[in-house]
C-alpha positions as CSV (number, residue, x, y, z in Angstrom):
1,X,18.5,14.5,-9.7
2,X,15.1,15.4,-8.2
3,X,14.2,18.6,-9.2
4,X,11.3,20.8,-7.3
5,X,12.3,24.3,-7.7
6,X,15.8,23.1,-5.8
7,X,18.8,22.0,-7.3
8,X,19.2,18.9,-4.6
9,X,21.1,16.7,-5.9
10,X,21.3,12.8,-5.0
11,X,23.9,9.9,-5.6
12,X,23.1,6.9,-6.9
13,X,23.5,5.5,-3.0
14,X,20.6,7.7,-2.3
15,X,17.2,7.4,-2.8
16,X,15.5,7.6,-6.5
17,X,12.7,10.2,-6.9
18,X,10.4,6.9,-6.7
19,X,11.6,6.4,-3.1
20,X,11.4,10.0,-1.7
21,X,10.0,13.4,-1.7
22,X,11.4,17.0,-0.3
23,X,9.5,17.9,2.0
24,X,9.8,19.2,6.1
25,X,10.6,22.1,8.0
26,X,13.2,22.9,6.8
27,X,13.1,21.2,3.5
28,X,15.1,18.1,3.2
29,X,14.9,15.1,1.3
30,X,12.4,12.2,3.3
31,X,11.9,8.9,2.6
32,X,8.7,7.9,1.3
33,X,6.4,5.7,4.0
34,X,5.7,2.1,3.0
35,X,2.2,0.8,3.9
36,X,2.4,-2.5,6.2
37,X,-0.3,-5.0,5.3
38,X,-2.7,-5.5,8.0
39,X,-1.9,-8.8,10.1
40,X,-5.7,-11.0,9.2
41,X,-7.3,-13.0,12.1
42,X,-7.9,-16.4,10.8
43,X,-10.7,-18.6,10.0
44,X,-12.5,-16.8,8.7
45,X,-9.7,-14.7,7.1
46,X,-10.1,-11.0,8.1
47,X,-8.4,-7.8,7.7
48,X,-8.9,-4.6,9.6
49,X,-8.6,-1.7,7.2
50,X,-9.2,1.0,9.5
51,X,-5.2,1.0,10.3
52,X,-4.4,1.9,6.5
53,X,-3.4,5.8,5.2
54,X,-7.3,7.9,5.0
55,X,-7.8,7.7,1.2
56,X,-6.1,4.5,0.1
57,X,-8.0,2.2,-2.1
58,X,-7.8,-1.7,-2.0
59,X,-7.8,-3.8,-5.0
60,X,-8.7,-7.2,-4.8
61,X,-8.3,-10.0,-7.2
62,X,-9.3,-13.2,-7.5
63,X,-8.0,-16.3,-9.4
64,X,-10.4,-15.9,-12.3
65,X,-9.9,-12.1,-12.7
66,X,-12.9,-11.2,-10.5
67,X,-11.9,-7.3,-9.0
68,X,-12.9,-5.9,-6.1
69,X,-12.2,-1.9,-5.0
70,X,-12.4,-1.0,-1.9
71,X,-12.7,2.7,-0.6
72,X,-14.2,2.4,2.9
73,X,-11.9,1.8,5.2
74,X,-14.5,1.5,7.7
75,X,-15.6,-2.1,7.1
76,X,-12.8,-5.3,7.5
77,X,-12.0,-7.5,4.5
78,X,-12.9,-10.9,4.2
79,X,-12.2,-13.2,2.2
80,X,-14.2,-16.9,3.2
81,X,-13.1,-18.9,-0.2
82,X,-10.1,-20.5,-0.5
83,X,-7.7,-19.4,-2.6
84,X,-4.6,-16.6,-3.9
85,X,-5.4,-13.5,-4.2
86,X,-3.8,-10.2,-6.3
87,X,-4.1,-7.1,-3.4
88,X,-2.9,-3.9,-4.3
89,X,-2.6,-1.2,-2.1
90,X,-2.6,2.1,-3.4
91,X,-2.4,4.7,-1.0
92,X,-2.2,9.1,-1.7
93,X,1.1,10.5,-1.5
94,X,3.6,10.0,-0.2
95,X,2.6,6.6,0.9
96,X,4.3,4.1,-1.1
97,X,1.9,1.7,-3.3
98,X,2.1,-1.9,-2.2
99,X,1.3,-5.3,-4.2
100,X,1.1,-8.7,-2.3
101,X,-0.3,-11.9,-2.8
102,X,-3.0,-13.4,-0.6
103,X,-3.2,-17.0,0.2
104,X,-6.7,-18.5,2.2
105,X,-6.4,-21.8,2.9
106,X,-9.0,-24.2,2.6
107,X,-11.0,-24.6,5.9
């Protein structure tokens, strides 16, 4: 049951509180939007972050645990060394968070 001042109640079929929000004119329950990683150009490997929610921050992680946090959305990322990286997207409501892994290939 998702509970916000109305009793709405939703099957197990339906979407967890995790998954949506009530919300809408009228009110009715919605699906929470997922955030699409942006495609990278290659070589070197680039991301335009100007396409993601205003307010999300990017986390970055490296092999060795090195973390970067991005706010400005303004500026591409780049990453130039090969390698895997941790991302994790983490976007204000009701955008869905998103995790993925990041492999550069070496040059």
């Amino acid at each position: 049951m998702i509970d916000h001042g109305l009793s709405l109640y939703l099957t197990e079929d339906e979407l967890s509180s995790e998954e949506a929000y009530i919300g809408g004119s009228p009110l009715a329950v919605t699906q929470r939007p997922e955030v699409v990683m942006p495609t990278p150009t290659a070589a070197p490997w680039s991301w335009d972050l100007s396409t993601l929610p205003t307010g999300t921050t990017l986390t970055v992680s490296n092999e060795i645990g090195d973390t970067l946090e991005i706010t400005d959305l303004s500026e591409p990322l780049e990453l130039v060394d090969a390698g895997t990286y941790q991302v994790r997207l983490s976007p204000p409501f009701p955008w869905l968070a998103l995790d993925a892994t990041i492999e550069v290939p070496d040059a």
